[in-house]
C-alpha positions in Angstrom: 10.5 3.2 25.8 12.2 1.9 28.9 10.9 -1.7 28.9 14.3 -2.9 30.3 12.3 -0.9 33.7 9.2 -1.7 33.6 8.1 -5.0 31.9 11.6 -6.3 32.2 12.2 -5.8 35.4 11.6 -8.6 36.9 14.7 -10.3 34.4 17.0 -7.5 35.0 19.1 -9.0 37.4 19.4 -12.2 35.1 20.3 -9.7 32.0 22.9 -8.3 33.9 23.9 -11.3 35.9 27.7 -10.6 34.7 27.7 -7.4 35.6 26.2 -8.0 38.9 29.0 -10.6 39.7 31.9 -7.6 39.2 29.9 -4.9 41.5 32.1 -5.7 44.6 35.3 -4.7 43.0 32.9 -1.3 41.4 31.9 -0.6 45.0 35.8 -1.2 46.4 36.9 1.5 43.4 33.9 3.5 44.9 35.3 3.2 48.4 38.5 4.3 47.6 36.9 7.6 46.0 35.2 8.0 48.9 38.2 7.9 50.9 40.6 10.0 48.4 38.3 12.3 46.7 35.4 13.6 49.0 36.3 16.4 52.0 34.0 14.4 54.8 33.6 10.9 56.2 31.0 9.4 53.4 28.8 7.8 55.8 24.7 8.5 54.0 24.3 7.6 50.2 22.2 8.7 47.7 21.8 5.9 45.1 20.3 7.8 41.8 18.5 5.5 39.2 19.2 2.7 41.5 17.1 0.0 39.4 16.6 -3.5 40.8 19.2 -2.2 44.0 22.3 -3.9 42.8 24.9 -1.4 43.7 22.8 0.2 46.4 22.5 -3.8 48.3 26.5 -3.8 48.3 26.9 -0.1 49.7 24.2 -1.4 52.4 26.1 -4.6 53.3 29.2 -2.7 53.8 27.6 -0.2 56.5 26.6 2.8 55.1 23.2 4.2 55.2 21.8 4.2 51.7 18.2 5.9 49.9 17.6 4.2 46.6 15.8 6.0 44.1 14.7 5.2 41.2 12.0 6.3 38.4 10.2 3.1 37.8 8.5 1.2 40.6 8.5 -1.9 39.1 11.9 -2.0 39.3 12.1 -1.2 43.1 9.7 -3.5 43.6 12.4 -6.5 42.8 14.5 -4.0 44.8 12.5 -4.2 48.0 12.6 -8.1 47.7 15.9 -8.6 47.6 16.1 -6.0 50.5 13.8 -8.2 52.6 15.4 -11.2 51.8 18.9 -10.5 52.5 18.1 -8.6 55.7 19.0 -4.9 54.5 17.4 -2.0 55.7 17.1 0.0 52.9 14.8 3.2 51.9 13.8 2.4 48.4 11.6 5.8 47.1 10.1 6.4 43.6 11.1 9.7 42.1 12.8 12.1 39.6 16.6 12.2 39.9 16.1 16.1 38.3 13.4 16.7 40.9 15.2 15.4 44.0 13.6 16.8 47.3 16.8 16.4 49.7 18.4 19.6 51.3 22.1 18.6 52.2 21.5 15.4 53.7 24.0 13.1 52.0 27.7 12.5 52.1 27.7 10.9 48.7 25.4 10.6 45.5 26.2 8.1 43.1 24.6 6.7 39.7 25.7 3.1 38.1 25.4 1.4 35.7 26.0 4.0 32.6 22.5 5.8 33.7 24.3 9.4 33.3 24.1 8.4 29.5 19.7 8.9 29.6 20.1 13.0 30.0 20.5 15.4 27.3 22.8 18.3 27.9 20.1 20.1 29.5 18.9 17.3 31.3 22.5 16.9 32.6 22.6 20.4 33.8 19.9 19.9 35.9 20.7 16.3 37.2 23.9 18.1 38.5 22.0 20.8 40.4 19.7 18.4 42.0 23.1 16.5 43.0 24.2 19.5 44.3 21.2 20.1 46.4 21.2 17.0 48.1 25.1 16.8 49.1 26.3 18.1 52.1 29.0 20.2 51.8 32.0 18.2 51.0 30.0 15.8 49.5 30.9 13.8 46.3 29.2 12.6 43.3 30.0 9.3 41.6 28.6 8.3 38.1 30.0 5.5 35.4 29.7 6.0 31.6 31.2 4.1 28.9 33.6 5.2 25.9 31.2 4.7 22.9 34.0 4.2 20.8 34.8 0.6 22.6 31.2 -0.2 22.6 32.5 -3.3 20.8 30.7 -5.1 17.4 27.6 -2.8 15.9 26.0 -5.8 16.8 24.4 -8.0 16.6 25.5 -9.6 20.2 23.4 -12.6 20.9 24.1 -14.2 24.4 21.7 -16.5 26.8 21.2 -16.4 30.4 19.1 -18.3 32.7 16.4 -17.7 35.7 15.5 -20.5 37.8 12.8 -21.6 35.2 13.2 -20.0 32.3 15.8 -19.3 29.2 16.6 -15.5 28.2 17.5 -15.1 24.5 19.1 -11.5 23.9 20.1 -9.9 21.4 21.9 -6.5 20.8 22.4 -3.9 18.6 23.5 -0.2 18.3 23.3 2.3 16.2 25.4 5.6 16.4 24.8 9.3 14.9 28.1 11.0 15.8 27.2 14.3 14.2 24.0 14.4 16.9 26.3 12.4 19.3 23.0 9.9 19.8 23.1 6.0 20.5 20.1 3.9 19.6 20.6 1.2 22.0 18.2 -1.4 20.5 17.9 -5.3 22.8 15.7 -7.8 21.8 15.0 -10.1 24.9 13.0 -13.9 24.2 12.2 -15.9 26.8 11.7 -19.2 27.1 9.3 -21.1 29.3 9.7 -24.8 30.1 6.1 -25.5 28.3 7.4 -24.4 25.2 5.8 -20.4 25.8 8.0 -17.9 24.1 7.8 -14.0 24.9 9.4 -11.6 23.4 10.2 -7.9 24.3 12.4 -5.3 22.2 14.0 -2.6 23.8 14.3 0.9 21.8 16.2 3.6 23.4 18.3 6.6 22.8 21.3 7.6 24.6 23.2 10.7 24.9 27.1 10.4 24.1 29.8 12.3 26.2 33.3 12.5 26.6 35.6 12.6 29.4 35.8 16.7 28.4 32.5 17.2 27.8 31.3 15.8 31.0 33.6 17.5 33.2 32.8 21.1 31.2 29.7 20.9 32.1 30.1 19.0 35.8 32.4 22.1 36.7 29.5 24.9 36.1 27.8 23.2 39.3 31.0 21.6 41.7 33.7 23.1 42.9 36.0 20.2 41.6 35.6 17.9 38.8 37.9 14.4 38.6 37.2 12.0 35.7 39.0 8.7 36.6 39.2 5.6 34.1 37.6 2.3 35.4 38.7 1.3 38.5 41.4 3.3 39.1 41.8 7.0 40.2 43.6 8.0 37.2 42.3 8.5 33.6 44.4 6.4 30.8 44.2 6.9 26.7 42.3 3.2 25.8 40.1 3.3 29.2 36.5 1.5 28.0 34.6 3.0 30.8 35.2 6.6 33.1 33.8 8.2 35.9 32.6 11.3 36.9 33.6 12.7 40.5 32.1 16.1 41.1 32.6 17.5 44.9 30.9 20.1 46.4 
């Protein structure tokens, strides 16, 4: 489980290289929450399950003070680089984002990148306390997570992408239990070294689905308002692909 984190980590960034290239206009949409939605001056950020610190780098090189966190240190390890190498000053700790240890000390929370989609109703309940914890009063949460329904082909996807030396190979596949609202997100990832070396890692995990109404049920038992917006724009839309979750305190 979770070898996208751990022995992948160090090709994340080239996996999601496309991704990467749209997280400006995420973080403008993000900005614009932060200015319409929260009841104080978003100035600290809590970046929950921040990975290899693509979002959290942007929030940084726009000026706010941002803590990444993140369960696996191997991916804040390419995280910390990247840090380093563009100049950022950037707290990057390894922890729990149900077992947060902040006590109101952030104007904001957020969690890209679909990462909402790894807990379990319970899970979720408890994610949203910890969130609540950590937020100042005022404070707002921001999370992403897709529409399964417009998770395109059952697969299989096959695509390429590059790192300075080597070829990635991926291939993707889902499988969905509605009844047990469950996605097996299944990646196989082959890479290809210039002498001719191939590697080859398969991904196996299971995600939770939600919808727009079942997220913000349970997001209102812990904030005192609950938004759910369609991508990129504060409103929420009948064919939106992707939503997110705005939860003030």
């Amino acid at each position: 489980m979770h070898e996208l984190y751990t022995v992948l980590a160090e090709y994340y960034d080239a996996i999601y290289r496309r991704r990467a290239e749209r997280v400006g206009d995420e973080i403008d949409f993000v900005e614009e929450i932060f200015k319409g939605d929260a009841k104080r001056e978003v100035k600290k950020i809590l970046d929950l399950a921040c990975g290899t610190g693509i979002p959290t780098l942007e929030l940084a090189k726009r000026g706010y003070e941002v803590v990444g966190m993140d369960l696996h240190e191997e991916m804040l390890e390419v995280a910390k680089r990247k840090a380093k190498r563009e100049g950022l000053t950037i707290e990057f700790i390894q922890g729990d984002a149900l077992e947060v240890n902040f006590e109101q000390e952030f104007d904001a929370v957020t969690m890209f990148f679909s990462s909402i989609m790894y807990f379990d109703e319970k899970n979720l309940k408890k994610l949203f306390n910890s969130v609540i914890k950590a937020l100042k009063p005022g404070g707002v949460f921001v999370a992403d997570f897709p529409c399964w329904f417009y998770g395109g082909s059952d697969g299989p996807i096959v695509w390429d992408e590059s790192t300075d030396e080597e070829k990635l190979v991926i291939t993707d596949w889902r499988i969905v239990e509605p009844g047990l609202q469950k996605l097996h997100f299944k990646r196989l990832v082959q890479i290809l070294k210039p002498n001719g070396e191939t590697k080859s890692f398969f991904v196996d995990d299971i995600l939770n689905i939600y919808t727009p109404r079942e997220i913000r049920l349970l997001a209102k038992e812990s904030f005192n308002d609950v938004k759910i917006y369609g991508h990129l724009k504060r409103r929420l839309d009948p064919n939106d692909r992707r939503y997110w979750l705005i939860g003030i305190k």
